[in-house]
N, C-alpha and C positions, 0 to 999 in steps of 0.2 A: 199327019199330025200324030197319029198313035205312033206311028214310029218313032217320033218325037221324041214321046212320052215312056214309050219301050225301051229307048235309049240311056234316057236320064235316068229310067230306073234299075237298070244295068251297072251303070256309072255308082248309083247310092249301095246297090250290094255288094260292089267292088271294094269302094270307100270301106265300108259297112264291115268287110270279110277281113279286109287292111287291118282296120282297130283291133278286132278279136281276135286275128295272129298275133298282132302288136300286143295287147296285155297279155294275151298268151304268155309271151316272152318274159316280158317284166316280171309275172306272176314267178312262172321257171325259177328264174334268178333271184327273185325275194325270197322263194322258198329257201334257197342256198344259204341265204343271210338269215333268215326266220329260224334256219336247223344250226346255229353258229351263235345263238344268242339264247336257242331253248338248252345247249350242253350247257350253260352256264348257270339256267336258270328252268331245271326239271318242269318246274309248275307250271310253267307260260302257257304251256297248251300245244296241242295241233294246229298247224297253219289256215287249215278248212274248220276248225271248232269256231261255234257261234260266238263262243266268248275265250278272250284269254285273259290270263291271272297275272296284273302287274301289281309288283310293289303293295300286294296285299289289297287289292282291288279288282277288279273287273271290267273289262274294255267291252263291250257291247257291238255285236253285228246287224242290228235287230233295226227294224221298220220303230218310226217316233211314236207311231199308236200301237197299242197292244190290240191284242184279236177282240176284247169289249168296247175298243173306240176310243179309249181314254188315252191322254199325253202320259207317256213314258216319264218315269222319274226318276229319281235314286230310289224310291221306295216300291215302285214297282217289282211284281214277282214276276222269278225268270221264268216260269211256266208261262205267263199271259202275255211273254215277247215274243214278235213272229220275227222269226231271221229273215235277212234279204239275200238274195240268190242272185247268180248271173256276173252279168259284168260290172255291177255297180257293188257287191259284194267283195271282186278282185278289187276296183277301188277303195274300198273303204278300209283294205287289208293292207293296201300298199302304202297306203298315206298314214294309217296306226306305225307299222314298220317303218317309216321314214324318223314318227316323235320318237319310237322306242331308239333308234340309234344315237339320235342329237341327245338323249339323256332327260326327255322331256318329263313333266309330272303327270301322272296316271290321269289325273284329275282335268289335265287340260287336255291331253290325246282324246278322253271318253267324251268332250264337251267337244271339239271338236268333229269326233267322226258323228254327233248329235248332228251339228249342221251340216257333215254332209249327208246324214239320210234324210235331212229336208228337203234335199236340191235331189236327190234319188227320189222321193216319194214326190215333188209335183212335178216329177217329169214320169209316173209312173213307171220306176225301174227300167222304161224302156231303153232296147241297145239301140235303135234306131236316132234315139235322143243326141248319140254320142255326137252324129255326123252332122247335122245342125246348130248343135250347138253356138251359141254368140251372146254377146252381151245382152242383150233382150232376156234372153232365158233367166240368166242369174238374177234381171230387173224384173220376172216375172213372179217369181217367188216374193219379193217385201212386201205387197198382200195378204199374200198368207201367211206367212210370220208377223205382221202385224195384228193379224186374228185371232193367234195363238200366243202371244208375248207380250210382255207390258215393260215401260221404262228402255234400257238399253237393250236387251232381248233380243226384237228383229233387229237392231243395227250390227250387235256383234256377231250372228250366226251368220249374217249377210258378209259381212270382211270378212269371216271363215270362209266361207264359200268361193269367194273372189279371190282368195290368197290360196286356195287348193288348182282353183284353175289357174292361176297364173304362177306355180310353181309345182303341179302335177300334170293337169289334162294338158297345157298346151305343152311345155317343153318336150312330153313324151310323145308329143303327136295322137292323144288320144282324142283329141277334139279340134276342129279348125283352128289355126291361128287368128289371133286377135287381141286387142293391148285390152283386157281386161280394168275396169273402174269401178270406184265406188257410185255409186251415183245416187248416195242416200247421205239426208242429214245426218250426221253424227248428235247424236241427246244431250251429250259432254261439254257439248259448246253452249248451248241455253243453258245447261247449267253454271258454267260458269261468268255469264254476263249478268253482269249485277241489276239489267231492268227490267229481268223476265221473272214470270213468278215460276219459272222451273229451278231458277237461282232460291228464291225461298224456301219452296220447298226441298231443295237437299239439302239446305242447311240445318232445316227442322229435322232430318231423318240423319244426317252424320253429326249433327253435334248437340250436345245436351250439356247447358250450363250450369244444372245443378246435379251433377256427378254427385260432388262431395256433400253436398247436403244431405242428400236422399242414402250413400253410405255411410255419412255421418251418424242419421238415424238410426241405422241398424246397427252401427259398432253403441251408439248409447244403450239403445234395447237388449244388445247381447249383454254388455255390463250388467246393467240391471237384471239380467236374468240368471248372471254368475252370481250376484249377490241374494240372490232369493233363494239359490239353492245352498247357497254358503247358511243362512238363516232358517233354513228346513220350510220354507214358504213353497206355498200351490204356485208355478208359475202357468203363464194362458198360452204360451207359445215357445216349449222345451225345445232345446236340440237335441235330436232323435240320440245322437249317440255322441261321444266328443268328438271333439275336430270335426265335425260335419261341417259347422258353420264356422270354428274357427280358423282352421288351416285358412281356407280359403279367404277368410277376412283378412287372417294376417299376407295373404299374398294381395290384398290389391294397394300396398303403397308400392311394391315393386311396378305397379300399373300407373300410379297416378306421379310418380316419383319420375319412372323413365319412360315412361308412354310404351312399354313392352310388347309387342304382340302378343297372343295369349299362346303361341307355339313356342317364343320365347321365354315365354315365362312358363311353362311344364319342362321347358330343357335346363330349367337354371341346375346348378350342381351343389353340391353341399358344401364344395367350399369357393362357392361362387363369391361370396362377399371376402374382399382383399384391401389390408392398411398398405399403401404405399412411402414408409418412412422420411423419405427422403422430400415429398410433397406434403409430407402430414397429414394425409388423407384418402377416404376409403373410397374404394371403386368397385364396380360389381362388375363381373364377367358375364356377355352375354354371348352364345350361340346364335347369333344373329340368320334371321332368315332373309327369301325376295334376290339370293347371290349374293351379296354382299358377306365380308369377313367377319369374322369374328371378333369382336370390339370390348376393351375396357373402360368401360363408360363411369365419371366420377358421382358419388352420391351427393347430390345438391347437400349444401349444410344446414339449410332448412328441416331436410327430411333426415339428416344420420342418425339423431334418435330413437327414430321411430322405425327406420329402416333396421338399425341394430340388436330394436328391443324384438320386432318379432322376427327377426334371421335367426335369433337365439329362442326363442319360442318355439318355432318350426322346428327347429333339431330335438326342440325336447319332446314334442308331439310322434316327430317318427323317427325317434330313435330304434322303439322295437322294432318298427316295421324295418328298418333300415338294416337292421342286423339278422332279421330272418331274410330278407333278400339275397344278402350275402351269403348265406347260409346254404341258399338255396343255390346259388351261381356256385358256390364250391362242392355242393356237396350231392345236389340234382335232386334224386325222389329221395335219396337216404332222408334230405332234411323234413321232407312234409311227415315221413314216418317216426324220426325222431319228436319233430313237433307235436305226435297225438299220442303221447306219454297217460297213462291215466292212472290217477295215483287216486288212492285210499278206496281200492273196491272192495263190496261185500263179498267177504268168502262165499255165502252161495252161487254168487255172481260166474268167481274164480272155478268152482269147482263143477259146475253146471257148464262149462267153457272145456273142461279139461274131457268131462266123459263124451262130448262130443267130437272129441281131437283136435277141438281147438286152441292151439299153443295162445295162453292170455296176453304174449307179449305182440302179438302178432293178428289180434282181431280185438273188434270193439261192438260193441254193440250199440244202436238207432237211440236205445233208451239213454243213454248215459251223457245225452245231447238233450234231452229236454222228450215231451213236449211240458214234462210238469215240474223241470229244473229251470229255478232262476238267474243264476251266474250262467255265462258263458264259457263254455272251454278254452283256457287257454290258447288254443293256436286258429282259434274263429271258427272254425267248423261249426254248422248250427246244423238242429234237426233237420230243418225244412232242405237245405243244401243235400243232406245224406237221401230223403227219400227223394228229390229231383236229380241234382246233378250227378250224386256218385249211385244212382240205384245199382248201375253196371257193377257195383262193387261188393253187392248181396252173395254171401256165400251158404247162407241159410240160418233157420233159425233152430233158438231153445228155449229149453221151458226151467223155469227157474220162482222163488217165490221171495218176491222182497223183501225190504226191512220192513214197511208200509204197507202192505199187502197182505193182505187175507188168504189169498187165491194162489195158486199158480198160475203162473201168467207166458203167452208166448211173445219171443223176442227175436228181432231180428239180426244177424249176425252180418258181419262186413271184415272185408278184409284189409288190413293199414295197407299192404303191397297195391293191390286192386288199385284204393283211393289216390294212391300215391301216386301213382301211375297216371289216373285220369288228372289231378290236379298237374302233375309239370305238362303234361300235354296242353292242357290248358294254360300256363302259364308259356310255353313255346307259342303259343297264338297271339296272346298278348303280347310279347315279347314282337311280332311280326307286325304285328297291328302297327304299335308304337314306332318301330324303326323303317315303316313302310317296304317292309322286303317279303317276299315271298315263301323263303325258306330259312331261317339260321340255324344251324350246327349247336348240338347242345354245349359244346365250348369254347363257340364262337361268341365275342361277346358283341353287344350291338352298337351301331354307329349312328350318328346322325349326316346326314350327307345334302349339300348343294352342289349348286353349281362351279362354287367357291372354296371350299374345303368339305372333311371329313372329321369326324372327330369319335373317338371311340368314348361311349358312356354306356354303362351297365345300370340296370336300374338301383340298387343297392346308393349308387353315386348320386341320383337324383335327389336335388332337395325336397322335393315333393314327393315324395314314395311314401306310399300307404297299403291297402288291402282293396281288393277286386269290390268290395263289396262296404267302402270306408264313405262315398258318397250316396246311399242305394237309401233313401229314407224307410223303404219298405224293410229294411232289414234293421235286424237291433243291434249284429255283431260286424267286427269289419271285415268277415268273410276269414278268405284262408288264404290267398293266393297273391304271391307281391304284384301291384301296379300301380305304377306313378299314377300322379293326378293326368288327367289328357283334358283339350281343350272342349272337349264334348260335356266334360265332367264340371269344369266352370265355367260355360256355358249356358247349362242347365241351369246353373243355381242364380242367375240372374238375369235371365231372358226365357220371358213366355212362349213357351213351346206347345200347344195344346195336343199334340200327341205324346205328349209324354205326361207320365203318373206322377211325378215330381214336381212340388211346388217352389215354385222361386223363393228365397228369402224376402222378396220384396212381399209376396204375395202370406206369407205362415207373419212377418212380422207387421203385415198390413200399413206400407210407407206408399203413397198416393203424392202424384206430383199435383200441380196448381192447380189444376181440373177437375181435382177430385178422380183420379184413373190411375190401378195401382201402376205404379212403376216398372219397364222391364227395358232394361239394357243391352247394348252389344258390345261386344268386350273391343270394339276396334273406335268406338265412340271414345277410349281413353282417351287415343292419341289426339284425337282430332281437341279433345278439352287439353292437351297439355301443350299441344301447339300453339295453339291458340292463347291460353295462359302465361306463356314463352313470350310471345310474341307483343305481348300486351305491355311485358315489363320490362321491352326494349331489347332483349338479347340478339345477337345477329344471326341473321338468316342461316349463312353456312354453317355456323358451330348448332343450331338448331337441327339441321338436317344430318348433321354428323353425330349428333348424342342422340337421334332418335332411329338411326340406322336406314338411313333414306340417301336415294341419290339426290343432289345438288338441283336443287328448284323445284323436289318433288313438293317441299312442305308447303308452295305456296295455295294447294288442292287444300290444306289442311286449317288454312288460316280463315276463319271467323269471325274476325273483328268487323266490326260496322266499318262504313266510309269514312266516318265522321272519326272513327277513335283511330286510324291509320292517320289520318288528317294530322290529331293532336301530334303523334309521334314524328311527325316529318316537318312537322311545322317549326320545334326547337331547332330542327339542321340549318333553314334558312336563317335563322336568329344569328348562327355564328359568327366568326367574321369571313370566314369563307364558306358561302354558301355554295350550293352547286352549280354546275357552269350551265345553267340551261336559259328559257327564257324570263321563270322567274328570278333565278337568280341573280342574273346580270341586271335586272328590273332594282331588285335588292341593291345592288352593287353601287349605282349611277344613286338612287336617293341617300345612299352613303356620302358618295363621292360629295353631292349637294347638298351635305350638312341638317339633312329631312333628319325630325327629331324621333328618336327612339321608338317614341310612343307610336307615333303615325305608322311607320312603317311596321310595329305591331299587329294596329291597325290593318292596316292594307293586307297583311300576312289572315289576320283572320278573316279578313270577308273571301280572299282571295281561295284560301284553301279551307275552308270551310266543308271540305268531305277528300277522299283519294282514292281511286280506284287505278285496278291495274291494265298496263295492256301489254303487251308480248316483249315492249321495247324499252318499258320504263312504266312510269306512272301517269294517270288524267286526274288534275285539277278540279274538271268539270264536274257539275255537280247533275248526273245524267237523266235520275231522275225527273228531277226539274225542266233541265235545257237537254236534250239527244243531242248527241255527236251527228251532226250535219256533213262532218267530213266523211264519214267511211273508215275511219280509222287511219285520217291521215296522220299520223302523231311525227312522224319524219320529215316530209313533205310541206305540210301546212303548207300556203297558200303558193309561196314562191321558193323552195327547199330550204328555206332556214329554219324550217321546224315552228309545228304549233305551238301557239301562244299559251297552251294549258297543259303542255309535255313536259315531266321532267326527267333528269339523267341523275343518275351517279355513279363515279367514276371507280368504285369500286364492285360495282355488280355485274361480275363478267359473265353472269347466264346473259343476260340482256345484251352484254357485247357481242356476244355470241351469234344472236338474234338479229342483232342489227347487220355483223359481218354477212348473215342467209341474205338476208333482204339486201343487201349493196350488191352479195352476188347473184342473185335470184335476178335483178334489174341489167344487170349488167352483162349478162345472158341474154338476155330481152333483145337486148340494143345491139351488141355485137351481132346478132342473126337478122337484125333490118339493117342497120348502119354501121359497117366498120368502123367509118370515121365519124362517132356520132359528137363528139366535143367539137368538130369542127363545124357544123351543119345547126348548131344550137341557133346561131342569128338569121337565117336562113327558113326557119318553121312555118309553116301557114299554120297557127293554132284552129281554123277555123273545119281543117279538114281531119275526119277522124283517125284515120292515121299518125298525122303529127301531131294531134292531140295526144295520142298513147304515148309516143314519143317522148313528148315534154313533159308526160307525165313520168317517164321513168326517167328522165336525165333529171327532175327535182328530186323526185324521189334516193337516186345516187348521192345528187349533194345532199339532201338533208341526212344521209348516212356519213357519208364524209364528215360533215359538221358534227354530229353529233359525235364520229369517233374523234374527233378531236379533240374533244372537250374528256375523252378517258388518258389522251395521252396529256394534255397540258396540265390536270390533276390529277395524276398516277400515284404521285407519290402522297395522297391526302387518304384519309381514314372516316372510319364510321359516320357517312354520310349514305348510309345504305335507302336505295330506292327500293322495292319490292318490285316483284316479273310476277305474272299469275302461271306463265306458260311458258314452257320451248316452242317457239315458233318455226314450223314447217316450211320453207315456198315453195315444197312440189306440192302442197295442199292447196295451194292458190289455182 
């Protein structure tokens, strides 16, 4: 028996010794590629550093708890992360290099190699883990991710996990074979079924119906507050500096106009808004993100006034800034030096500068920024700035005795070159920050980039360009240094963040939704109210999802309408005289043909569709709350494959065709691998036995596909009879 035992464990060190030559290898060879992508990109790091630098971010080697126990975060300090060593360290190296080649975003590599140090830390880093490895293991972990995660959490670290082994550990032989599964609920799906209360609540948490009331209120109070100051009146809730609250006011009709993303809308350009003559009408250019091109999206004619009045607004707000930008991109540090001009100083000033060798065109001194002067310097530079940020820039001090002054007094001296210096440096980081790259060339100018195109924008060209320091409540000036708005920066100003020192507008203008609870927003909740507002007032699904920069049936995640008001909208298409070929339709069709008076079949129309919900293939009638789908979601099938009596189709919504063509092949897979000749063997079935049960369940299921594609080719040529899809439907999910 020991020999047995002696044997098998012979065999596990063999196995064992096999893996760790085997990454070995790989390791070797990714270096190769690792030192072919770091010539290009200096900062990325060494191969073996804990951390590398992409795209102005940081990839993480590090165990999920820090050495005090706590969950790792973006806010975690890199002192309290303990690196992971070994061979689960070469993994997490190899599979970082894998996203960095495909072009992937920092953001999803770092969240990624996240879950694999889950699946590394409960198998305690061990290499012994490698050779056991099987389905079990990765099933062992949703436990403790469930522990540690709330909402979607453990299910997406989980499909991380399972999508690593099934396109790293097993292809490379680092772990036995075996067809890796999910074998976890996805959250996605309760949410999107309209009888669970997981469906309520993310409707309550992605959309919010009173957007525009609650910004309504705060463009009224901004008014009123311009007019109190216009009138020399006390106001109770100033904006700290201009444009704090207006820029940003005047950017959310680009929000509620084209449901923008907030990265779309920091990329708009200045002369993004464009009259097309020949249409009579204006369109905005967006920078579109998610892969998708770059799109000339038209300005609803609802919104052109208001869209045009603050487009022209905005430019007058940063014009300055917009021209020291430029100033700055031509002319580098000359311009921060030219910008700190100081005119009308006291000759003792001057001459107190001069017996210490200091050329006056060429040093300034702490005092001539405040702390007891009330105008700001021209080019933003505040006291507070000089003695933090640029102290490095201290060349020393003098003594001198003011105009106001009694005393002789000591002063601190600085130098323009010094400051200047540290401000473009500083302005090269921002500049990095914004264009997510790790290094730019000071004469390189910056780009924004996907998957989809590239586009070269300097900040200067940003419609939103301001100063480092233009949203910073705590400051009174807008700093010194050009930077567009970022999405961090709107953000902030209306979404409660309690680690930050910055109060929301909703919270300084005290606007409280229904509950009495002040208001705080997220800037992705636009789209989901503009789709939904879209969608209410009948516009068609595709041209929705193409003005909102979305793939084809993504919009219907986005739609919010009750049951009941989908209902009203689908209920005029039956009214037609061609209604749609399904089974109410044709229901429609025959009380036509019999002369049934207007009214009834009204009637009938209302009791009938009294709510609509979606399903992957078309639309349910049913009203589910009420009566549950007893079938399973046989919406094709129904009882004898002519499709359920509460299914509908329409012939113009080819996601849904699409859907149905998976599902006819999905079935039809099925059948060829039991029955070549399964049309033949239809009369032939014992329903009673489970086998031809399946059987007959996928040869109705084929027809009720068939039928139903028939009904796209017989009304091909027929229009906006549009049914809604909630989803693309899978059948390897099945």
């Amino acid at each position: 028996m020991s020999s047995v035992e002696n044997l098998g464990k012979i065999r596990e060190n063999k196995r064992l010794r096999d893996v760790i030559l085997r990454l070995g290898e790989l390791e070797n060879n990714a270096q190769e590629e690792f030192e072919a992508l770091r010539r290009k990109d200096p900062l990325l790091g060494v191969w073996s550093d804990n951390v590398w630098r992409y795209q102005n971010g940081s990839i993480y080697f590090t165990k999920p708890v820090d050495v005090n126990g706590n969950l790792i975060t973006g806010k975690s300090k890199k002192s309290d992360r303990e690196p992971v060593n070994g061979v689960w360290a070469i993994i997490m190296r190899l599979w970082a290099l894998k996203g960095l080649k495909k072009g992937k975003n920092r953001k999803s590599i770092a969240s990624e190699i996240g879950a694999l140090s889950w699946l590394a830390d409960s198998l305690s880093y061990s290499n012994e883990s490698l050779i056991n490895f099987d389905q079990s293991t990765l099933d062992a972990t949703i436990p403790l991710l469930e522990s540690k995660f709330q909402r979607r959490g453990p299910f997406e670290r989980y499909k991380t996990m399972v999508s690593i082994a099934k396109n790293l550990l097993i292809p490379f032989k680092i772990v036995p074979r075996f067809n890796p599964k999910i074998n976890m609920n996805n959250p996605s799906r309760e949410q999107t079924d309209v009888t669970t209360s997981e469906y309520e609540n993310r409707r309550d948490r992605k959309y919010e119906q009173d957007i525009d009331r609650y910004l309504g209120l705060v463009k009224a109070k901004f008014d009123n507050f311009k007019i109190q100051l216009e009138n020399g009146e006390i106001c109770s809730n100033p904006e700290p500096k201009e444009g704090y609250d207006e820029i940003r006011l005047l950017a959310v009709p680009f929000l509620m106009a084209f449901g923008l993303r907030i990265g779309e809308l920091c990329r708009l350009t200045e002369d993004c808004l464009q009259y097309d003559e020949i249409n009579e009408k204006y369109y905005l250019k967006v920078l579109t993100e998610k892969g998708e091109l770059p799109s000339p999206r038209p300005v609803p004619r609802m919104w052109e006034d208001v869209i045009l009045k603050s487009y022209k607004r905005i430019l007058e707000l940063t014009e300055e800034h917009r021209l020291f930008a430029k100033s700055v991109e031509l002319n580098g540090p000359l311009a921060f030096i030219d910008a700190l001009k100081m005119e009308s100083r006291p000759v003792p000033m001057v001459k107190a500068l001069e017996e210490k060798g200091f050329n006056p065109d060429l040093f300034l001194l702490r005092c001539e920024f405040g702390p007891n002067i009330k105008a700001l310097h021209a080019s933003g530079l505040s006291y507070s700035s000089l003695r933090t940020n640029y102290k490095a820039a201290e060349v020393g001090r003098i003594k001198y005795k003011g105009q106001n002054s009694r005393n002789t007094t000591l002063h601190t001296v600085y130098s323009k070159k010094e400051i200047a210096s540290i401000a473009f440096q500083k302005y090269q980081t921002y500049r990095q920050k914004v264009y997510q790259e790790n290094h730019l060339d000071e004469n390189e100018s910056g780009s924004y980039s996907s998957s989809s195109f590239s586009a070269s924008v300097s900040f200067s060209q940003l419609l939103f360009i301001v100063k480092d320091e233009t949203f910073k409540s705590q400051s009174s000036g807008h700093g010194f240094i050009p930077l567009p708005m970022t999405p961090k920066s709107f953000t902030s100003w209306i979404t409660n963040d309690k680690t930050s020192r910055n109060k929301t507008v909703f919270e300084r203008y005290d606007i409280r939704d229904r509950d009495g609870n002040v208001v705080s927003l997220k800037t992705h909740k636009f789209r989901h109210w503009l789709t939904t507002a879209l969608k209410r007032s009948g516009k068609n699904e595709m041209m929705i999802d193409l003005f909102m920069g979305r793939t084809p049936g993504q919009g219907r995640h986005y739609d919010h309408r009750t049951s009941k008001e989908r209902a009203e909208t689908i209920r005029e298409r039956y009214l037609s005289q061609t209604p749609p070929d399904d089974a109410l339709g044709r229901r429609i069709k025959r009380m036509r043909d019999n002369d049934v008076p207007e009214g009834e079949i009204d009637w009938v129309l209302n009791h009938t569709m009294s709510v609509i919900h979606y399903t992957p293939w078309g639309t349910c009638k049913r009203d589910l709350d009420v009566s549950p789908c007893e079938k399973g979601m046989m919406c094709l099938r129904g009882d004898t494959g002519e499709g359920c009596e509460h299914f509908g189709i329409d012939p113009d919504d080819l996601e849904a065709k699409q859907n149905i063509l998976n599902t006819k092949t999905h079935y039809e897979n099925q059948l060829a691998a039991l029955i070549p000749n399964y049309r033949e063997l239809t009369e032939k079935l014992n329903t009673e036995e489970p086998l031809d049960q399946h059987i007959k369940f996928c040869i109705d299921t084929v027809k009720g596909c068939e039928n139903a594609l028939k009904s796209y080719e017989n009304w091909n040529g027929k229009k906006n009879q549009r049914i809604d899809v909630v989803q693309v439907y899978d059948p390897e999910a099945m």
